[in-house]
mmCIF file of the N, C-alpha and C atoms, coordinates in Angstrom:
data_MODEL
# 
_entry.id   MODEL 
# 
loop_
_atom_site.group_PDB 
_atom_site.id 
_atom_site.type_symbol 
_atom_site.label_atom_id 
_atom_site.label_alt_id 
_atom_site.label_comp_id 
_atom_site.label_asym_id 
_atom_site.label_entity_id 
_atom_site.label_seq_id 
_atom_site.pdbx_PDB_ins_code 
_atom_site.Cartn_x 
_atom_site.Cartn_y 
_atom_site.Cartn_z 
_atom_site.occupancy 
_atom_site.B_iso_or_equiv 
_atom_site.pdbx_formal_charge 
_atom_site.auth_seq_id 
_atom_site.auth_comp_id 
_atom_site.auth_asym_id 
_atom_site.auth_atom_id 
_atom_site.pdbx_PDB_model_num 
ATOM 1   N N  . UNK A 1 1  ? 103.750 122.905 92.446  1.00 0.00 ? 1  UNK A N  1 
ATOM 2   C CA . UNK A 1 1  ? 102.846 123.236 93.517  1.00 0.00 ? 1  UNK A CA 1 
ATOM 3   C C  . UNK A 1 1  ? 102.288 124.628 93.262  1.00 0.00 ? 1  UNK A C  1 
ATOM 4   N N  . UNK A 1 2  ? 101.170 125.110 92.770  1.00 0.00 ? 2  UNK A N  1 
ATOM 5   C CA . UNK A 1 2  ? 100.354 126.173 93.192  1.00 0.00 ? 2  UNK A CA 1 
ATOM 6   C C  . UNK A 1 2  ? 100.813 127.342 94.522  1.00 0.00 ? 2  UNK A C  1 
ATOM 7   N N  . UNK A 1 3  ? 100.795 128.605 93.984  1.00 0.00 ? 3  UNK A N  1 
ATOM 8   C CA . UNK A 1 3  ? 100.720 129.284 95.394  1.00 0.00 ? 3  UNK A CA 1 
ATOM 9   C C  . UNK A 1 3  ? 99.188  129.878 95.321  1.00 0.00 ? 3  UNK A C  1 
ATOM 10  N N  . UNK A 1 4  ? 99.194  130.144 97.035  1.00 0.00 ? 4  UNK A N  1 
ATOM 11  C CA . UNK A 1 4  ? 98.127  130.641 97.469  1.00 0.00 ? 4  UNK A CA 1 
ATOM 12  C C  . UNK A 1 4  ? 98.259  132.178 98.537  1.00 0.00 ? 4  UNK A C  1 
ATOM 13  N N  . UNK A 1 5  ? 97.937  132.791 98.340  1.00 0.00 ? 5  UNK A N  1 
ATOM 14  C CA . UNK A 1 5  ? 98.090  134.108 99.082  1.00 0.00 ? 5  UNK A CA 1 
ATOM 15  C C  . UNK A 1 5  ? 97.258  134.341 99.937  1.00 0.00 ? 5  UNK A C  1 
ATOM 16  N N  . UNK A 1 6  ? 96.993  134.599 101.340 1.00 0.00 ? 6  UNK A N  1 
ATOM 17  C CA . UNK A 1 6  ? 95.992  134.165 102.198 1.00 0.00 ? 6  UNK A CA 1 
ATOM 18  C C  . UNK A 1 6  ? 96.125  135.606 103.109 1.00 0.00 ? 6  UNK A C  1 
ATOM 19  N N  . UNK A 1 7  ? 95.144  136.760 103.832 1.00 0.00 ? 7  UNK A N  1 
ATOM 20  C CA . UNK A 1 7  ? 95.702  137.510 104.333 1.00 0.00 ? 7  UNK A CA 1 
ATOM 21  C C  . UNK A 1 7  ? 95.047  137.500 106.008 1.00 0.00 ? 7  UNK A C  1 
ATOM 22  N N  . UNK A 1 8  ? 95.857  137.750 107.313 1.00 0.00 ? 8  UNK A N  1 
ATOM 23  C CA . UNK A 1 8  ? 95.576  137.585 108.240 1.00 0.00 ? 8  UNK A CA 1 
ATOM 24  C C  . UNK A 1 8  ? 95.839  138.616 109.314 1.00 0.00 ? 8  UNK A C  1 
ATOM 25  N N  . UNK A 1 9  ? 94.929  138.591 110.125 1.00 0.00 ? 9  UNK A N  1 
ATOM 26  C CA . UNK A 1 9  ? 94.874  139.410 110.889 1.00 0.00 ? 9  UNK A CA 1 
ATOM 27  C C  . UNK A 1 9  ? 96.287  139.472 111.940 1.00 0.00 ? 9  UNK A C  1 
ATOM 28  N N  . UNK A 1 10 ? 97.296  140.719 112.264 1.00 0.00 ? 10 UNK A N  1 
ATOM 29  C CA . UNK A 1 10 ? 98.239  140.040 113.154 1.00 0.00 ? 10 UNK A CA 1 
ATOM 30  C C  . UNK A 1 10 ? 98.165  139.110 114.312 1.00 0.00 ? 10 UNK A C  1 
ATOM 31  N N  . UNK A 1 11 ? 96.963  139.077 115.028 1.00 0.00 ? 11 UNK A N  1 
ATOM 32  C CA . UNK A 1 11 ? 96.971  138.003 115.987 1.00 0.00 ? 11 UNK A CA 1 
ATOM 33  C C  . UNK A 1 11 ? 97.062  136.951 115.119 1.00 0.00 ? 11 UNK A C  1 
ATOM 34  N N  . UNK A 1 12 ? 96.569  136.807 114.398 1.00 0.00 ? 12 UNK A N  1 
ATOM 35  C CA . UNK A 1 12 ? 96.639  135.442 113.952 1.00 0.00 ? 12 UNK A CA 1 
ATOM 36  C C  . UNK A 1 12 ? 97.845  134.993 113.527 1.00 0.00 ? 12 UNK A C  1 
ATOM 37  N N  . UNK A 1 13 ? 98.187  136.164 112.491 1.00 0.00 ? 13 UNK A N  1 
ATOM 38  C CA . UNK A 1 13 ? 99.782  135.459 111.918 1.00 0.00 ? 13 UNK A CA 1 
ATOM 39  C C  . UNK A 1 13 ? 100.620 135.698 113.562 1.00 0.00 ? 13 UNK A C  1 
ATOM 40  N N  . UNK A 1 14 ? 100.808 136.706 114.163 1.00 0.00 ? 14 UNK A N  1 
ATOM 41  C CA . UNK A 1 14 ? 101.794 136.409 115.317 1.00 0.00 ? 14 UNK A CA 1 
ATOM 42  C C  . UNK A 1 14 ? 101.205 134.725 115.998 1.00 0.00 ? 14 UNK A C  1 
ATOM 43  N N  . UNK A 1 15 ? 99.826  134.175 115.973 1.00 0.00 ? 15 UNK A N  1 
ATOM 44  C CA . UNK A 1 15 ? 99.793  132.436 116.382 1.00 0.00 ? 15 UNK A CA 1 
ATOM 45  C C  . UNK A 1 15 ? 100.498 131.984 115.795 1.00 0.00 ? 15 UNK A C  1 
ATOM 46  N N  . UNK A 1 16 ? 100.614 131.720 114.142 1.00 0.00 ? 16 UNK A N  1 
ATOM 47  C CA . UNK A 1 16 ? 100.645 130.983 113.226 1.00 0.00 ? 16 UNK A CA 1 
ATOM 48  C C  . UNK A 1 16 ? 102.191 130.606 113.143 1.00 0.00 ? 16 UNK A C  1 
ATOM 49  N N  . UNK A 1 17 ? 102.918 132.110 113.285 1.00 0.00 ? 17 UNK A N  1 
ATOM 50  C CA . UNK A 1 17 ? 104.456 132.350 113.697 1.00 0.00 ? 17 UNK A CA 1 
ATOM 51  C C  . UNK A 1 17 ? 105.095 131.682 114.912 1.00 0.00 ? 17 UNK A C  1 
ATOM 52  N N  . UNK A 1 18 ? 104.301 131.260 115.952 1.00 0.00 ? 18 UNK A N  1 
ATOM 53  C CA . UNK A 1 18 ? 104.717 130.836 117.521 1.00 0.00 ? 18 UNK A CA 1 
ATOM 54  C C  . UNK A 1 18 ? 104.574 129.314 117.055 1.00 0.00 ? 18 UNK A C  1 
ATOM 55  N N  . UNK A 1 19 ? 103.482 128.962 116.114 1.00 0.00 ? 19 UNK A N  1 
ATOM 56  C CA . UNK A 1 19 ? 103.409 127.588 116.349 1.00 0.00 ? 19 UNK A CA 1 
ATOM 57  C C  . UNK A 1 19 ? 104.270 127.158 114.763 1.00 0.00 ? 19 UNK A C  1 
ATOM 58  N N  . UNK A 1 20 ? 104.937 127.685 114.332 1.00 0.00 ? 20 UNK A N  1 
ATOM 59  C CA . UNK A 1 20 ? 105.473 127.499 113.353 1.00 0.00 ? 20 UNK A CA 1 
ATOM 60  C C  . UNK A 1 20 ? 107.168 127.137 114.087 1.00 0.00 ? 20 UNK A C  1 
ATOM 61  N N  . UNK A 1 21 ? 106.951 127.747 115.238 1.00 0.00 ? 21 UNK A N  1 
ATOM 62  C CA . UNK A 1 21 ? 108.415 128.195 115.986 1.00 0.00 ? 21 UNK A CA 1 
ATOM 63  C C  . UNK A 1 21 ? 108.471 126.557 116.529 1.00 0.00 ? 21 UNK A C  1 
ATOM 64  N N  . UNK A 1 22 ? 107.350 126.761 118.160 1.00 0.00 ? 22 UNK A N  1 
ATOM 65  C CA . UNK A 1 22 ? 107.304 125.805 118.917 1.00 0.00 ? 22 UNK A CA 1 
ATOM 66  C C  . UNK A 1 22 ? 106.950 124.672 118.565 1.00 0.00 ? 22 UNK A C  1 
ATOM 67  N N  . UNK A 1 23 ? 106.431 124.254 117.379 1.00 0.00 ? 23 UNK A N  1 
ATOM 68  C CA . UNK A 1 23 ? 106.212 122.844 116.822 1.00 0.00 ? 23 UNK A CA 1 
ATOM 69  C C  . UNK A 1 23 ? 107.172 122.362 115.817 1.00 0.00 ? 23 UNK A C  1 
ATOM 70  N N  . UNK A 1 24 ? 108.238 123.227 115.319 1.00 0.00 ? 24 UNK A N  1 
ATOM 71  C CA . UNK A 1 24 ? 109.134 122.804 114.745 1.00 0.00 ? 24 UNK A CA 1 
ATOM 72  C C  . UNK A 1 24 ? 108.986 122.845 112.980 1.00 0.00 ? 24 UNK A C  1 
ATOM 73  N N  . UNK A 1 25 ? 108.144 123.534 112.583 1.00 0.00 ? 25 UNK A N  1 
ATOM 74  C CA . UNK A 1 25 ? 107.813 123.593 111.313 1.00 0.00 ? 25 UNK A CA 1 
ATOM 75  C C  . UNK A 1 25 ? 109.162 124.538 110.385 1.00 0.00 ? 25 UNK A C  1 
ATOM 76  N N  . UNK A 1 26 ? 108.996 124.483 109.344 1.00 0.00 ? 26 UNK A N  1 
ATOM 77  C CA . UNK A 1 26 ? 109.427 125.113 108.472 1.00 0.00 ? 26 UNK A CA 1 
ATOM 78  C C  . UNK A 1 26 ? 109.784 126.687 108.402 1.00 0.00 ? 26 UNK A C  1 
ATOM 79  N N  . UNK A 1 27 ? 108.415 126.420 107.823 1.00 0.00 ? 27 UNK A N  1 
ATOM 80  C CA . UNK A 1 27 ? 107.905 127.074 107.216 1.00 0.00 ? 27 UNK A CA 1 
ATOM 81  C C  . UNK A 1 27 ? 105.821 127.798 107.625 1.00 0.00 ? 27 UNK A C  1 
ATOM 82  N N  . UNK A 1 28 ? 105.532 128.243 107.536 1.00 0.00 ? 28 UNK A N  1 
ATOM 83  C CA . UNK A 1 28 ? 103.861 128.964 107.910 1.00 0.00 ? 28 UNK A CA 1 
ATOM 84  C C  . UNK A 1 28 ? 103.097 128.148 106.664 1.00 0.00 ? 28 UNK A C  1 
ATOM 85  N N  . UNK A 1 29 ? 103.927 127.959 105.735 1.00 0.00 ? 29 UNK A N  1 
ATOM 86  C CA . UNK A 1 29 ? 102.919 127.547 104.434 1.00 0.00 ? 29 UNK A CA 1 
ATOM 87  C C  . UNK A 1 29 ? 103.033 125.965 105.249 1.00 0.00 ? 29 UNK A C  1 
ATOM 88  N N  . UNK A 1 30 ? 104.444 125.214 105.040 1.00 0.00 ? 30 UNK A N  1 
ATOM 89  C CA . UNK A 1 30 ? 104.323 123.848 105.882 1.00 0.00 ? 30 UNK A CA 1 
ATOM 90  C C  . UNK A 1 30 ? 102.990 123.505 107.291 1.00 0.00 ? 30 UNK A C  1 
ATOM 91  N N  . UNK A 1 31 ? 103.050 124.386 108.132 1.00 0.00 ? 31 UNK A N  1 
ATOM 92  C CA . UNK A 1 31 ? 101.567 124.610 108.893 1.00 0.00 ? 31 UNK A CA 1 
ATOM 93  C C  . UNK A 1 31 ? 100.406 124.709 108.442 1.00 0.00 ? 31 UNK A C  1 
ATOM 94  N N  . UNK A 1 32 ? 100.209 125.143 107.172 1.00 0.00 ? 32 UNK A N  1 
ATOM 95  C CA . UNK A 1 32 ? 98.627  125.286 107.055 1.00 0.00 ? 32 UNK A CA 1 
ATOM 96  C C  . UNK A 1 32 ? 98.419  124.571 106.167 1.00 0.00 ? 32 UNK A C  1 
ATOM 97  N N  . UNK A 1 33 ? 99.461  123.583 105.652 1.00 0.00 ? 33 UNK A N  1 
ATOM 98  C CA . UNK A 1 33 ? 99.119  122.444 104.643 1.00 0.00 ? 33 UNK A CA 1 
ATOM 99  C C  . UNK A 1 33 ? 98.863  121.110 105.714 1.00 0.00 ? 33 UNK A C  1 
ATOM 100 N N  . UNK A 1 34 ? 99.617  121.530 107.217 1.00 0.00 ? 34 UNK A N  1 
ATOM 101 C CA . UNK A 1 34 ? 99.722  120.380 107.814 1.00 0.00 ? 34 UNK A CA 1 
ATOM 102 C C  . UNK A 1 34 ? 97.761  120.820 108.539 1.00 0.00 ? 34 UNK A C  1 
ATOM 103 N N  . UNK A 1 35 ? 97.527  122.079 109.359 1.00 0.00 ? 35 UNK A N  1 
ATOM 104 C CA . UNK A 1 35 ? 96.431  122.224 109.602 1.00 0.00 ? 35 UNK A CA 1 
ATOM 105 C C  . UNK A 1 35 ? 94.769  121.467 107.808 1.00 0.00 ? 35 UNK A C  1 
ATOM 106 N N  . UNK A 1 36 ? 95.260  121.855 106.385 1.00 0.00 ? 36 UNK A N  1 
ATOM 107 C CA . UNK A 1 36 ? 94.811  121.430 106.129 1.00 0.00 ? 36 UNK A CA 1 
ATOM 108 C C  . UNK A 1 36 ? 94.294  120.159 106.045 1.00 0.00 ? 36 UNK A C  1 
ATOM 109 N N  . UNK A 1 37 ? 95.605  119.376 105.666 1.00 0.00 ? 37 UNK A N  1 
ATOM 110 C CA . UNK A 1 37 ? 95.325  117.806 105.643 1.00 0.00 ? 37 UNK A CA 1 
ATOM 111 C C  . UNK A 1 37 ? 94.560  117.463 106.980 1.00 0.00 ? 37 UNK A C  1 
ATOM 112 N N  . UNK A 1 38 ? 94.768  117.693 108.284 1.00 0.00 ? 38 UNK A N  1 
ATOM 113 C CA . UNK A 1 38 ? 94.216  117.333 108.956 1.00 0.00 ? 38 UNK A CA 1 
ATOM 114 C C  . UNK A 1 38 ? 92.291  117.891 108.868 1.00 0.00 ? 38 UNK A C  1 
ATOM 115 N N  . UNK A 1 39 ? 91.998  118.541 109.001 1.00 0.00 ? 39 UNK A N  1 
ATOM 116 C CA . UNK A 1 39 ? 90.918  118.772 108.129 1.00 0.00 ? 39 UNK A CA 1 
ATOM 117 C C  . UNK A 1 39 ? 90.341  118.059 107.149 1.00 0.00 ? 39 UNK A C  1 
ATOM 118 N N  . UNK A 1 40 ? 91.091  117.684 106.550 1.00 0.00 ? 40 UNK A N  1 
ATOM 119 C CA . UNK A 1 40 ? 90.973  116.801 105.374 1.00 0.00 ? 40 UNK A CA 1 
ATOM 120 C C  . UNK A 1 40 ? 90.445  115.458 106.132 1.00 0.00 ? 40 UNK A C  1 
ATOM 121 N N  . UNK A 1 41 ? 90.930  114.870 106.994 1.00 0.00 ? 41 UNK A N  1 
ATOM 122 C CA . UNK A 1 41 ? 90.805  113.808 107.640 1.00 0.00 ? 41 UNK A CA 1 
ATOM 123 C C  . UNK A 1 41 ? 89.947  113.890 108.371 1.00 0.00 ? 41 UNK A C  1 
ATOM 124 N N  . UNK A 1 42 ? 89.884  114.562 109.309 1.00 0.00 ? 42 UNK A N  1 
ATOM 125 C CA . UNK A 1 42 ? 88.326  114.990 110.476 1.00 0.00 ? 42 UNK A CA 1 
ATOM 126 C C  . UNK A 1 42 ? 87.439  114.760 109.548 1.00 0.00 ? 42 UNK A C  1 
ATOM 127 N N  . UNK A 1 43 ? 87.025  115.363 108.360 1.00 0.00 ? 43 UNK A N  1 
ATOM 128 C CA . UNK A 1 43 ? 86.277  115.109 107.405 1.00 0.00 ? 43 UNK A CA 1 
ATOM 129 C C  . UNK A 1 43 ? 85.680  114.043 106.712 1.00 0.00 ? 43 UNK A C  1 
ATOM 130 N N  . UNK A 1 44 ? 86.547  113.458 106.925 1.00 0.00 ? 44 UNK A N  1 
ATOM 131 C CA . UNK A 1 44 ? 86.535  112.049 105.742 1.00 0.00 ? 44 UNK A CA 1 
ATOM 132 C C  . UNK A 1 44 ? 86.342  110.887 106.953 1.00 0.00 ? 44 UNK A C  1 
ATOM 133 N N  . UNK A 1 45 ? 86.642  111.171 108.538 1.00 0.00 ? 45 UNK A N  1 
ATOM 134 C CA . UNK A 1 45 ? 86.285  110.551 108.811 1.00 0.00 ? 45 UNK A CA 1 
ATOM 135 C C  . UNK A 1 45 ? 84.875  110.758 109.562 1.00 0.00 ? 45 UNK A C  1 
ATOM 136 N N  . UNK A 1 46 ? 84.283  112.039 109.372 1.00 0.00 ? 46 UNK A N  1 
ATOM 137 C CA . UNK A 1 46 ? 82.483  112.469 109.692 1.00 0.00 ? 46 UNK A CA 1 
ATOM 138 C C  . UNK A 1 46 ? 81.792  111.691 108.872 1.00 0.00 ? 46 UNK A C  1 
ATOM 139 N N  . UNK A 1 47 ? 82.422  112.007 107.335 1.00 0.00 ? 47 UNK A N  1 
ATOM 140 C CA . UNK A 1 47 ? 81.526  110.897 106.339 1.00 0.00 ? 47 UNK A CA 1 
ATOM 141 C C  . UNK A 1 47 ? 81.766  109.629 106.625 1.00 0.00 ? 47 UNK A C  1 
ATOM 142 N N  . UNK A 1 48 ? 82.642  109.004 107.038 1.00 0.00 ? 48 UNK A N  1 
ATOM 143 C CA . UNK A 1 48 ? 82.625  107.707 107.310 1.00 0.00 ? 48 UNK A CA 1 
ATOM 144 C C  . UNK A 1 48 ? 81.375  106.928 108.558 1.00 0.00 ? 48 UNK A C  1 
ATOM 145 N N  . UNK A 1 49 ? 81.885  107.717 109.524 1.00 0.00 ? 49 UNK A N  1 
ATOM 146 C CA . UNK A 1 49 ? 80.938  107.630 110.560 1.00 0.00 ? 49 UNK A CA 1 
ATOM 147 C C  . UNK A 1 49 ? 79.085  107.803 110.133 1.00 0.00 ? 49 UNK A C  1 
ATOM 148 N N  . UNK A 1 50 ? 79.200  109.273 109.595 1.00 0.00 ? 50 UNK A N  1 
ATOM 149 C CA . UNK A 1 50 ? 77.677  109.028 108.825 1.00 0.00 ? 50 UNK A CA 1 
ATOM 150 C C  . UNK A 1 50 ? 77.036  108.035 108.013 1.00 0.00 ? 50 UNK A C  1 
ATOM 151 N N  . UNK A 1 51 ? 77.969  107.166 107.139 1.00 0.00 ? 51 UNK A N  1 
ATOM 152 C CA . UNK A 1 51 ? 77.533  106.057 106.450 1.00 0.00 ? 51 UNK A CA 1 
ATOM 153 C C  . UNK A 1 51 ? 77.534  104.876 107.301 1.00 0.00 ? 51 UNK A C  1 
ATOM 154 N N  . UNK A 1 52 ? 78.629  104.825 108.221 1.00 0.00 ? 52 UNK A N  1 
ATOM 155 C CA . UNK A 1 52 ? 78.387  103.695 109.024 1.00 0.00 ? 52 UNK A CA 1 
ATOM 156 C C  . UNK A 1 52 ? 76.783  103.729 110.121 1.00 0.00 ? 52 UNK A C  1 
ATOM 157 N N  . UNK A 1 53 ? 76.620  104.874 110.112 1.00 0.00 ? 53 UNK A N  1 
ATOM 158 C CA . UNK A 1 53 ? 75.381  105.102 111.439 1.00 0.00 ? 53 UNK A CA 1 
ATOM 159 C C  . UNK A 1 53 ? 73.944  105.288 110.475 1.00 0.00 ? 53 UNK A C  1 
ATOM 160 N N  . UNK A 1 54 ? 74.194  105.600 108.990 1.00 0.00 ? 54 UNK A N  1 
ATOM 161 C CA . UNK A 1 54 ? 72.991  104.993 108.192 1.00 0.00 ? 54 UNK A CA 1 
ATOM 162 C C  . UNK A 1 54 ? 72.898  103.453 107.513 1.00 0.00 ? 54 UNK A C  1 
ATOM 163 N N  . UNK A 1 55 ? 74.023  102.837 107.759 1.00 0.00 ? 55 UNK A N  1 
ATOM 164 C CA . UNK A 1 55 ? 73.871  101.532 107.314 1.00 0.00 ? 55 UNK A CA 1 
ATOM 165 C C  . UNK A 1 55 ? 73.200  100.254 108.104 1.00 0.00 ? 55 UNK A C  1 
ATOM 166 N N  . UNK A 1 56 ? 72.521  99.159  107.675 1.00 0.00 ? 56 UNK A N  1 
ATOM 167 C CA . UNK A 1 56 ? 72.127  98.382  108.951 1.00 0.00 ? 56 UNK A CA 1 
ATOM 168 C C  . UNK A 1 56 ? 73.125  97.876  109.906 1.00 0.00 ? 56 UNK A C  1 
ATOM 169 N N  . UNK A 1 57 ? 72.601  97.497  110.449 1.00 0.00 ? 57 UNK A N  1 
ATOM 170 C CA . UNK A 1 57 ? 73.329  96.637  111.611 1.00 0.00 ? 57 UNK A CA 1 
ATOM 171 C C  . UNK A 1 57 ? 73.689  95.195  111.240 1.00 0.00 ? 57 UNK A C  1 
ATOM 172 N N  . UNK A 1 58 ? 75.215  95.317  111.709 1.00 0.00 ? 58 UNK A N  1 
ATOM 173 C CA . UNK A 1 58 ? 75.887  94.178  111.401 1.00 0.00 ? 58 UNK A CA 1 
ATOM 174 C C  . UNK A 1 58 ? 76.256  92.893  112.212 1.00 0.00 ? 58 UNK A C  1 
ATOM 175 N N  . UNK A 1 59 ? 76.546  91.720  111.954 1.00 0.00 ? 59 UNK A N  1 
ATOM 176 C CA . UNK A 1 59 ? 76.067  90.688  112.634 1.00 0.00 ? 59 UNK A CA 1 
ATOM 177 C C  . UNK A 1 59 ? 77.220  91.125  114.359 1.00 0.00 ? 59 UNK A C  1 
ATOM 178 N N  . UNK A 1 60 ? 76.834  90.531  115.814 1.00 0.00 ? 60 UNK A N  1 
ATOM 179 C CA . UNK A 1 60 ? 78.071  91.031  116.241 1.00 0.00 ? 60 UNK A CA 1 
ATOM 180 C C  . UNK A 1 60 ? 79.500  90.517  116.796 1.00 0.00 ? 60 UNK A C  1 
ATOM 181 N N  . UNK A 1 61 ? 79.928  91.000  116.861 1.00 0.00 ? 61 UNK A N  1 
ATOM 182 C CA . UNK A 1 61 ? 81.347  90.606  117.098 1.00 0.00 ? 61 UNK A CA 1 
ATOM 183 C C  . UNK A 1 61 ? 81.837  89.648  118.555 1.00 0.00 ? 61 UNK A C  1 
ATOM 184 N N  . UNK A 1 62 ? 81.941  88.845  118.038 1.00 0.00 ? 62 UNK A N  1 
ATOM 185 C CA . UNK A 1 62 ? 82.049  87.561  118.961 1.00 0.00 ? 62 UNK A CA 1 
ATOM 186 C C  . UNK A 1 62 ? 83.698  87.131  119.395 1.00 0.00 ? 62 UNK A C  1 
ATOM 187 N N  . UNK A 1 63 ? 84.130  85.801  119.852 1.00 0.00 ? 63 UNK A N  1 
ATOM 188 C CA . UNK A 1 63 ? 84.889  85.815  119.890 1.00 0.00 ? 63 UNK A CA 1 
ATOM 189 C C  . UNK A 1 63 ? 85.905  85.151  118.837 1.00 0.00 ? 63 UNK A C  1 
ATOM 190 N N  . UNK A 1 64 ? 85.138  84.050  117.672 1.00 0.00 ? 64 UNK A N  1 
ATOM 191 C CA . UNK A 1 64 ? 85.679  84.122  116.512 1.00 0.00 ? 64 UNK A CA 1 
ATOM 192 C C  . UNK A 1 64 ? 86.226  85.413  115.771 1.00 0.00 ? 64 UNK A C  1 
ATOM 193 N N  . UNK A 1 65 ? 85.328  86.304  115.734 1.00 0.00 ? 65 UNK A N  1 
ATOM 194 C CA . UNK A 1 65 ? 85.491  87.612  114.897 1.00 0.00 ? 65 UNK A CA 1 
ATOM 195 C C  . UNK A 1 65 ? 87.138  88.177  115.535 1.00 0.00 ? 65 UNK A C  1 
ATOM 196 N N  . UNK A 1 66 ? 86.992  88.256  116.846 1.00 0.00 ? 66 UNK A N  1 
ATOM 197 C CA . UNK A 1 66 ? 88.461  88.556  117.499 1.00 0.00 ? 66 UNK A CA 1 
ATOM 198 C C  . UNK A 1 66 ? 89.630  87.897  117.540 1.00 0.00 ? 66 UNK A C  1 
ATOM 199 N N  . UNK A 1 67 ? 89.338  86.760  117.508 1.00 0.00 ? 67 UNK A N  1 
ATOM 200 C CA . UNK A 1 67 ? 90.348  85.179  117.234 1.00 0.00 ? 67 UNK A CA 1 
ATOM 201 C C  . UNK A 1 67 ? 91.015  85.756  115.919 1.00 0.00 ? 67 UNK A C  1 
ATOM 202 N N  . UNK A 1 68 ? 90.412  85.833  114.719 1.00 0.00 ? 68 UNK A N  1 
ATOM 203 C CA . UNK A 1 68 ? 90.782  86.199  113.556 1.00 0.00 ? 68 UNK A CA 1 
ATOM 204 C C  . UNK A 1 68 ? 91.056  87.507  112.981 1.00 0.00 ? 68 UNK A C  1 
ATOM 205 N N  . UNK A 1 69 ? 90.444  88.303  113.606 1.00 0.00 ? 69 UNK A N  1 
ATOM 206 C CA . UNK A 1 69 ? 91.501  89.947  113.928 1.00 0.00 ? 69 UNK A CA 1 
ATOM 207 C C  . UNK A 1 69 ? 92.964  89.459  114.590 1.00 0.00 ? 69 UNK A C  1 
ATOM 208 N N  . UNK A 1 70 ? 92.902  89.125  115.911 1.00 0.00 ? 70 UNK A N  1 
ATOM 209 C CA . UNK A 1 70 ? 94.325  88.827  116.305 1.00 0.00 ? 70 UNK A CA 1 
ATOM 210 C C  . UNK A 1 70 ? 95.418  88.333  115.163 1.00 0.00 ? 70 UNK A C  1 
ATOM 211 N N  . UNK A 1 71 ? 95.106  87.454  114.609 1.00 0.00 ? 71 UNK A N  1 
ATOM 212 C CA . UNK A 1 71 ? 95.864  86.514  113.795 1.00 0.00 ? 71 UNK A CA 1 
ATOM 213 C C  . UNK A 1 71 ? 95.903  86.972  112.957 1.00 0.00 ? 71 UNK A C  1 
ATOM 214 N N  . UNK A 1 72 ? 95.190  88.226  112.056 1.00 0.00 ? 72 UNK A N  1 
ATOM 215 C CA . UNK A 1 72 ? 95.108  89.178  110.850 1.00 0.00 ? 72 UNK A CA 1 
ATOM 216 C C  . UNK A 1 72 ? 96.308  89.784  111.483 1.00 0.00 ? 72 UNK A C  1 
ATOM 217 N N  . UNK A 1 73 ? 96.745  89.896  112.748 1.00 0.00 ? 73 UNK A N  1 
ATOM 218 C CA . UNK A 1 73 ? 97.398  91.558  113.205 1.00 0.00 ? 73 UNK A CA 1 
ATOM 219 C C  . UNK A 1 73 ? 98.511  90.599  113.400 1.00 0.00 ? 73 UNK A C  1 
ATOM 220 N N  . UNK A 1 74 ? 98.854  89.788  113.747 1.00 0.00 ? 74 UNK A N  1 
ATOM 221 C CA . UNK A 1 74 ? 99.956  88.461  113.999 1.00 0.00 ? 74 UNK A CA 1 
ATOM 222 C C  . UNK A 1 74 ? 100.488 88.854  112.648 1.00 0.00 ? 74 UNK A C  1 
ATOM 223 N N  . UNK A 1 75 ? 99.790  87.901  112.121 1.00 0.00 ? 75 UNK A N  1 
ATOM 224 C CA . UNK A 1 75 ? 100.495 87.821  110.670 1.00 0.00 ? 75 UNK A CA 1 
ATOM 225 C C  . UNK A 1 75 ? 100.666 88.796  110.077 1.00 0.00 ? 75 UNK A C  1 
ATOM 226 N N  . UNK A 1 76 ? 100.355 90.546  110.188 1.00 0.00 ? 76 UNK A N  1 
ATOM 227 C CA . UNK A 1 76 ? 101.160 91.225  109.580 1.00 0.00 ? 76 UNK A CA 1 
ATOM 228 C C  . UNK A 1 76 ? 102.263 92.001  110.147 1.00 0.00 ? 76 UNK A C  1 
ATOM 229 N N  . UNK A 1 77 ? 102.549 91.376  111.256 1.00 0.00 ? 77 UNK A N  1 
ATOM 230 C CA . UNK A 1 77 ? 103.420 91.714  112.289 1.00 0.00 ? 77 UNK A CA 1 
ATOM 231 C C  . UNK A 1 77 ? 104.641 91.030  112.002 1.00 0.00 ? 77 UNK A C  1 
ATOM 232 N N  . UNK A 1 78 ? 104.735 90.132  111.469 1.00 0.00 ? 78 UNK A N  1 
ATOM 233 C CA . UNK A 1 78 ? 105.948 88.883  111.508 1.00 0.00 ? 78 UNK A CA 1 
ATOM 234 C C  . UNK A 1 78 ? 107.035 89.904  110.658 1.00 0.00 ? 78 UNK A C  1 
ATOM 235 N N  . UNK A 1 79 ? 107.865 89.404  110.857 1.00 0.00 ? 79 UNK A N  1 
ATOM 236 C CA . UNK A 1 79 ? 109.237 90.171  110.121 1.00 0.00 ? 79 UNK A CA 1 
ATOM 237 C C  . UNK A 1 79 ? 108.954 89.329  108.850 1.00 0.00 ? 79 UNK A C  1 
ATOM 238 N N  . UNK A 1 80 ? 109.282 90.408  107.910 1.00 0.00 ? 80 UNK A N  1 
ATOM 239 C CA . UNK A 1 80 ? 109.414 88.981  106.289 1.00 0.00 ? 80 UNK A CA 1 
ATOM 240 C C  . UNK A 1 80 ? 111.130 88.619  106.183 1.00 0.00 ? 80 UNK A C  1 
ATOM 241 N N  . UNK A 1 81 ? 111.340 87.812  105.647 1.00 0.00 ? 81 UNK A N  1 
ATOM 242 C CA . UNK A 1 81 ? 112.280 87.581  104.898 1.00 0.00 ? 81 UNK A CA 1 
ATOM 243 C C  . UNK A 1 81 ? 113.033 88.268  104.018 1.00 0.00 ? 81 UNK A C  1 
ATOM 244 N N  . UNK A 1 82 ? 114.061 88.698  104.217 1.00 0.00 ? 82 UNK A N  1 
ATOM 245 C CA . UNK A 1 82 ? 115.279 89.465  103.301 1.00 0.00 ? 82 UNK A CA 1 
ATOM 246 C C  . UNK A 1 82 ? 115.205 89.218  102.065 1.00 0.00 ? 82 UNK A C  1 
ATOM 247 N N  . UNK A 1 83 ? 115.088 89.465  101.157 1.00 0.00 ? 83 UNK A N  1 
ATOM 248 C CA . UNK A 1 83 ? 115.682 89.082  99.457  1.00 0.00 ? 83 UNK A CA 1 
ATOM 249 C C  . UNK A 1 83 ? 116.676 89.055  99.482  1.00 0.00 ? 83 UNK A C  1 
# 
């Protein structure tokens, strides 16, 4: 793993320290990998949304379409079988 050296103003590190406390973290580096990834995700899901809201329009969702979601979500719900 890479280090990174990051420098902060004390308000900030005294936040960074409270929520490192009260959320149960580690570590400050564990927090800002967890603040990154999430970032990471907000992100990825803006681009998602942007491609979905430039793409056409798709046929719509009826009650077949839901019949067969259910039964998608059924069937991966079932317990499997032991080996």
């Amino acid at each position: 793993m890479a280090t990174m050296n990051i420098s902060l103003p004390d308000a900030l590190k005294s936040f960074v320290d409270a929520q490192v406390t009260e959320r149960g973290y580690s570590t400050s580096s564990e927090y800002v990998r967890e603040l990154i990834r999430t970032d990471q995700d907000r992100r990825q899901l803006h681009s998602l949304l942007l491609q979905g809201a430039s793409s056409a329009p798709g046929e719509p969702a009826g009650a077949t379409y839901f019949d067969a979601l259910r039964q998608r979500v059924a069937q991966h719900n079932k317990p499997r079988p032991k080996a």
